[in-house]
C-alpha angles and dihedrals in degrees: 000000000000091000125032099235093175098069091037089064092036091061090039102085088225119142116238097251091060091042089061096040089056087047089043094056099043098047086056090064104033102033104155101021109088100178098052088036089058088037090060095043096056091039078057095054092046099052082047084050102055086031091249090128136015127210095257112222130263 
């Protein structure tokens, strides 16, 4: 694990259900690549973060 996603969502405020949508999309691009899969996923929560980007619903 090159980026400690858990803590990442964990710190993030986001409900469960948005957390695995998010892991669930970018697994499907990135499905057997680890390292661009973590680096999307903290690129995400900081976008969330600043208000550049919102978890679209289902």
């Amino acid at each position: 694990m090159m980026y400690n996603i858990d803590i990442a969502f964990k710190n993030s405020g986001l409900s469960a259900r948005e957390i695995e949508k998010i892991k669930r999309d970018v697994r499907s691009e990135f499905p057997n690549d680890d390292m661009m899969y973590e680096l999307h996923i903290i690129r995400i929560l900081k976008a969330i973060k600043k208000g550049y980007w919102k978890v679209p619903s289902s």
